[in-house]
C-alpha positions as semicolon CSV with decimal commas, in nm:
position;residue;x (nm);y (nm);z (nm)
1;X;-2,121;6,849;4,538
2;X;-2,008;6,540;4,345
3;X;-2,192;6,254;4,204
4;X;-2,120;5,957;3,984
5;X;-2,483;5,911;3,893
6;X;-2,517;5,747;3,491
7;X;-2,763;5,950;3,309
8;X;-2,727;5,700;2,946
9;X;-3,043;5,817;2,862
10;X;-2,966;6,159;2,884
11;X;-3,039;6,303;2,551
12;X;-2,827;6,685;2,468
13;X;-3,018;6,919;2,336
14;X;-2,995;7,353;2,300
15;X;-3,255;7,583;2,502
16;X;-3,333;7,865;2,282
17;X;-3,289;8,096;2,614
18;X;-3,348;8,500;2,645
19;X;-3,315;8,690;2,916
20;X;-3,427;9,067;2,929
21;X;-3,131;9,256;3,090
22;X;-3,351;9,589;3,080
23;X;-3,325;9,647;3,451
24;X;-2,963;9,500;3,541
25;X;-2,761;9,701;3,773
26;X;-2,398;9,728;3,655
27;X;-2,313;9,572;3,955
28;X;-2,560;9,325;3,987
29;X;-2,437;9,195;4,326
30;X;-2,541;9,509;4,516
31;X;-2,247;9,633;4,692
32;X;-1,970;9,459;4,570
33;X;-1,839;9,583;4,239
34;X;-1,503;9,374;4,199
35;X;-1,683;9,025;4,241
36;X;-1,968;9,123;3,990
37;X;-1,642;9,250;3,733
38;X;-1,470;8,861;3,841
39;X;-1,775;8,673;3,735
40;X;-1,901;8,927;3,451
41;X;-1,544;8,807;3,262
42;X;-1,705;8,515;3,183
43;X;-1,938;8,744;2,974
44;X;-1,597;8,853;2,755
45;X;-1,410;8,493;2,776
46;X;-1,733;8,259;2,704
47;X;-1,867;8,424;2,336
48;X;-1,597;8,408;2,165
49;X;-1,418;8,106;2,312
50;X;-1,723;7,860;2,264
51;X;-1,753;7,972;1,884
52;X;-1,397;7,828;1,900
53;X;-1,523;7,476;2,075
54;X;-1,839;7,510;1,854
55;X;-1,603;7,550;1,524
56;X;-1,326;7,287;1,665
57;X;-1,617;6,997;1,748
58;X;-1,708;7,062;1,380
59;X;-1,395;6,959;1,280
60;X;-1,398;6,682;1,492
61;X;-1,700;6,537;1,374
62;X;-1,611;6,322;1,077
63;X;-1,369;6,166;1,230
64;X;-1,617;6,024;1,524
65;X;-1,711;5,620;1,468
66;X;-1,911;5,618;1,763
67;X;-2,278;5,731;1,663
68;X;-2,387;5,776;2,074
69;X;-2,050;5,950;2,126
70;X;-2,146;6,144;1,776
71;X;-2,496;6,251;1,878
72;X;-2,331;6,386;2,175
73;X;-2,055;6,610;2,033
74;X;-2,373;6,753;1,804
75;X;-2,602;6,833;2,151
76;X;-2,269;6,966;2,252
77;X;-2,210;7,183;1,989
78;X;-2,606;7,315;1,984
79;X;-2,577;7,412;2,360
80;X;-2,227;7,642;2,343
81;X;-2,310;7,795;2,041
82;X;-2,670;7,891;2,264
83;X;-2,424;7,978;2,571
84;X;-2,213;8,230;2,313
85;X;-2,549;8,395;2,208
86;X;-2,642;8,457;2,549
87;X;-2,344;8,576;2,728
88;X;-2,302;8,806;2,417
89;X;-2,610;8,966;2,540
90;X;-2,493;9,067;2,860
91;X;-2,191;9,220;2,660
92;X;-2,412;9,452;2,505
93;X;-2,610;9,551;2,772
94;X;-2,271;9,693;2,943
95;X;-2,191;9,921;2,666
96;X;-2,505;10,053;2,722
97;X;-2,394;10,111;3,014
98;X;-2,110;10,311;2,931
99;X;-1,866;9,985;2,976
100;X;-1,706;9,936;2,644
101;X;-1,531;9,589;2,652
102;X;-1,427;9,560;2,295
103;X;-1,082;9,626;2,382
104;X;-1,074;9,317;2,614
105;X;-1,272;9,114;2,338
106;X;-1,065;9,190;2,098
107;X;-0,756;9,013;2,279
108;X;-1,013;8,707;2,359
109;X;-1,088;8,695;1,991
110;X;-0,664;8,692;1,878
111;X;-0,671;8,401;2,126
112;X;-0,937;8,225;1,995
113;X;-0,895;8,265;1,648
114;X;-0,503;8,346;1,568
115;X;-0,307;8,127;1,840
116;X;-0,558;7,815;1,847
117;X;-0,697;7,833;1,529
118;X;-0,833;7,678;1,268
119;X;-0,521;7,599;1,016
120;X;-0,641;7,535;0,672
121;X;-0,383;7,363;0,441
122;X;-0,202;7,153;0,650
123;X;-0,160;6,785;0,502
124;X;-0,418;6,532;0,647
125;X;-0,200;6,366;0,958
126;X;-0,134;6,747;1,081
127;X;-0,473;6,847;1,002
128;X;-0,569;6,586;1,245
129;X;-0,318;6,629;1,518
130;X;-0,398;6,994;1,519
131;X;-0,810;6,913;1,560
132;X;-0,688;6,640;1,827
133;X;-0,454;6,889;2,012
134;X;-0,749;7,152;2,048
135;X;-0,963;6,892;2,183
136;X;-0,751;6,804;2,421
137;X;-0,738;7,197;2,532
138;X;-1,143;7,217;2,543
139;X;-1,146;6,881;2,756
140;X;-0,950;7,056;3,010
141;X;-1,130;7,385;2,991
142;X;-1,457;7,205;3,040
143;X;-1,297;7,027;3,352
144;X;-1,306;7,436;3,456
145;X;-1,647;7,538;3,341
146;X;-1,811;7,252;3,509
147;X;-1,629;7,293;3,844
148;X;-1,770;7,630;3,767
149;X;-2,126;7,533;3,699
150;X;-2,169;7,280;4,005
151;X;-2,014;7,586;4,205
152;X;-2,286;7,804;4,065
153;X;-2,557;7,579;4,157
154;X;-2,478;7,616;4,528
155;X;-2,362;7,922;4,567
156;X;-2,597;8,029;4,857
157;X;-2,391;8,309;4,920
158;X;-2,522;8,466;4,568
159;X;-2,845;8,441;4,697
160;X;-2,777;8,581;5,049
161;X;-2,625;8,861;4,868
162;X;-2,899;8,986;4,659
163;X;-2,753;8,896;4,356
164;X;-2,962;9,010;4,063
165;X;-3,247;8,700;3,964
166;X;-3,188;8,746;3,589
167;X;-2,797;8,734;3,589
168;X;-2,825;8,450;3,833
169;X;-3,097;8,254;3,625
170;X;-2,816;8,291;3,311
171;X;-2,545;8,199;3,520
172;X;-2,725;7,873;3,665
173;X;-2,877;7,796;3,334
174;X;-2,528;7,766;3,176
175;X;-2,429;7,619;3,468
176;X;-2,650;7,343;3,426
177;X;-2,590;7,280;3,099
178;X;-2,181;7,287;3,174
179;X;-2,219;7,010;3,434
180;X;-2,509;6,777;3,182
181;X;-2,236;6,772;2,930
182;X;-1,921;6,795;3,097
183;X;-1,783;6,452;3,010
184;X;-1,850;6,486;2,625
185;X;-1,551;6,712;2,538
186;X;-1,282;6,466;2,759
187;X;-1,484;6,163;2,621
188;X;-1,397;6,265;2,240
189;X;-1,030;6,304;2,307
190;X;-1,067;5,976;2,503
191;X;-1,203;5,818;2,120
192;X;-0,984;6,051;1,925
193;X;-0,625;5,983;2,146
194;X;-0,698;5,754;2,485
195;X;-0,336;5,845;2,605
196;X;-0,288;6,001;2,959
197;X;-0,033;6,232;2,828
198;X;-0,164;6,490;2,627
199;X;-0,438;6,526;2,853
200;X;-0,190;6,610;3,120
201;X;0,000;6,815;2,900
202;X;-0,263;7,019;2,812
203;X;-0,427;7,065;3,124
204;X;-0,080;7,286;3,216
205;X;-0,166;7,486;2,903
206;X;-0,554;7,575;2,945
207;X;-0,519;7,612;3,339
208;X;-0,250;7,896;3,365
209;X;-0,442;8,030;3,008
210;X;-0,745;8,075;3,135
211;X;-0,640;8,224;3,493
212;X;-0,428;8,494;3,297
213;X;-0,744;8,592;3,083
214;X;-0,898;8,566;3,416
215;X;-0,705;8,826;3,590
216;X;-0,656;9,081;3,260
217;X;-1,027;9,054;3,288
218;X;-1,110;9,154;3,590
219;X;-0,837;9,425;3,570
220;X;-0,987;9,578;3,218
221;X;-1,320;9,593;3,363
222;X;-1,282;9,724;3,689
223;X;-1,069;9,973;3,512
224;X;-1,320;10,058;3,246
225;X;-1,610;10,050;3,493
226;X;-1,728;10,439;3,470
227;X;-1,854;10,412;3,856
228;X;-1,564;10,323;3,973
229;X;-1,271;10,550;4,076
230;X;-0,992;10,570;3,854
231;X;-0,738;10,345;3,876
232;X;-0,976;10,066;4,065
233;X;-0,846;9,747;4,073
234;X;-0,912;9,385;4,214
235;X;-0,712;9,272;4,469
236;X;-0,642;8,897;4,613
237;X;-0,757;9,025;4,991
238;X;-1,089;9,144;4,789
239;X;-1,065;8,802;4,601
240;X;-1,046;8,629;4,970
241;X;-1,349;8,808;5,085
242;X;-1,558;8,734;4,827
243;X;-1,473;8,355;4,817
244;X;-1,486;8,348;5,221
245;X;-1,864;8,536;5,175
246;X;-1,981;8,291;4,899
247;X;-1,972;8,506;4,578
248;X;-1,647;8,403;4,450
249;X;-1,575;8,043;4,396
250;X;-1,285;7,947;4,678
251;X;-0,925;7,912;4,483
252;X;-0,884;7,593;4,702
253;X;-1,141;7,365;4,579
254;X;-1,032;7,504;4,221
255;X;-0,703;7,419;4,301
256;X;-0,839;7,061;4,417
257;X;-1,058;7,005;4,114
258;X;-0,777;7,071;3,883
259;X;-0,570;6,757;4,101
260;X;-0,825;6,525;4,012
261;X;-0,809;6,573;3,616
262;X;-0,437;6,408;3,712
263;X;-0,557;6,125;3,800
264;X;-0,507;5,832;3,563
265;X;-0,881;5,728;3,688
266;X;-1,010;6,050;3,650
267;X;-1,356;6,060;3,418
268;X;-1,580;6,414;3,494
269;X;-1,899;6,217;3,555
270;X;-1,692;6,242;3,893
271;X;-1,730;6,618;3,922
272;X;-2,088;6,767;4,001
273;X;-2,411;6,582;3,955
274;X;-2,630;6,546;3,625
275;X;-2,969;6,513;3,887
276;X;-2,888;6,835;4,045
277;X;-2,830;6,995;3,670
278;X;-3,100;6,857;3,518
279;X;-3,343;6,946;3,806
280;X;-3,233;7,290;3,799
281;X;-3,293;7,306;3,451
282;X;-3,656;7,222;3,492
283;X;-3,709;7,515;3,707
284;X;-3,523;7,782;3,549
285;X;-3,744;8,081;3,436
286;X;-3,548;8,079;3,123
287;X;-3,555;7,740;3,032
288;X;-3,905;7,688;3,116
289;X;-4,003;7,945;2,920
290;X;-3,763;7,804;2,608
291;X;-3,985;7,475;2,673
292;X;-4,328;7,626;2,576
């Protein structure tokens, strides 16, 4: 789903979300334990990776002239350091579960915070070219995450599957809130550098990043899953199944997605569509109950 609808008006802002994952089955899509481990690595990725956006926007902020294009980086910044809290929740829950993923997290975190950094000390034009570089990197990751969240949204086959409500009212929330601010990241590099080639660049650095992380993901929790047999794995045909049945987002259309953010005349109010997001924020038992 796709829209080029202008939301100006559109004003970010954080939900203070909870959800109560008391009665969450580890595999919360009944029956089907290696899609539940492909999605739940978003759980391990997202905490610690959107402290890193969170810290880099920071940054980034002084060196912002455009106050609307400011106000948005700080509603930005507000709603993924809500999305760490929450998907940090989930984490927890699956130790209680006898799924310890620090082992995984710990990787995450060296990504996060060794390789991309903050890197106090560096004279001012470096200083900035490193800030600029990493914004670049989140521009293209959000180009991910909001493919991600519009998939979400219609992912009837979540739904037909029984998927648990709670994990699905998370998912969609953040989902939402992905797709209502997914041109703010790609709009500050476009006022920090509005060349086409770092963008490009760094689209071939977050892409094959983040489907690595992806895969060791999947792999470390299936293999730490105590339900499981030993030496369970994922497996593309299982990956194919899932995508064919609706619980898995289809590699094509992520394949297609990532074509677009080519395009010299790309812009991500192209990708998803803020009336769908916003709507579904209205009616998400989370949010609404955030609201009051």
């Amino acid at each position: 789903m796709s829209s080029t609808e202008d939301h100006d008006d559109l004003v970010l802002r954080a939900r203070d979300v909870h959800f109560d994952w008391g009665a969450l089955p580890l595999h919360w899509i009944p029956g089907r334990p290696m899609a539940t481990h492909v999605v739940n690595v978003l759980h391990l990725l997202l905490p610690e990776g959107e402290r890193w956006f969170v810290r880099t926007f920071r940054e980034a902020v002084p060196m912002i002239t455009d106050e609307k294009l400011r106000e948005e980086v700080l509603g930005f910044i507000g709603q993924e350091a809500m999305h760490a809290e929450a998907h940090q929740g989930v984490l927890d829950h699956l130790l209680t579960q006898g799924l310890d993923p620090e082992p995984y997290v710990r990787q995450v975190e060296f990504v996060f915070g060794r390789v991309l950094g903050e890197r106090p000390g560096l004279p001012a034009g470096r200083s900035r070219e490193h800030v600029v570089e990493r914004v670049a990197i989140i521009a293209a990751v959000e180009h991910f995450t909001a493919f991600l969240g519009d998939w979400v949204l219609n992912a009837d086959g979540l739904d037909r599957a029984g998927a648990d409500p709670v994990m699905l009212d998370l998912l969609r929330w953040h989902g939402a809130e992905e797709v209502e601010h997914r041109s703010v990241a790609y709009d500050l590099l476009r006022h920090l550098d509005p060349g086409y080639r770092r963008r490009v660049r760094t689209l071939f650095i977050a892409g094959p990043v983040l489907f690595h992380l992806w895969i060791r993901g999947a792999r470390f929790l299936m293999a730490a899953d105590p339900s499981l047999p030993r030496g369970a794995k994922p497996t593309w045909r299982g990956y194919a199944d899932g995508a064919r049945r609706g619980v898995l987002p289809g590699l094509g259309r992520l394949a297609r997605s990532a074509s677009r953010y080519l395009s010299p005349r790309y812009h991500p109010s192209q990708e998803g569509s803020t009336r769908q997001a916003v709507a579904y924020l209205a009616a998400s038992p989370a949010a609404r109950a955030a609201a009051h």
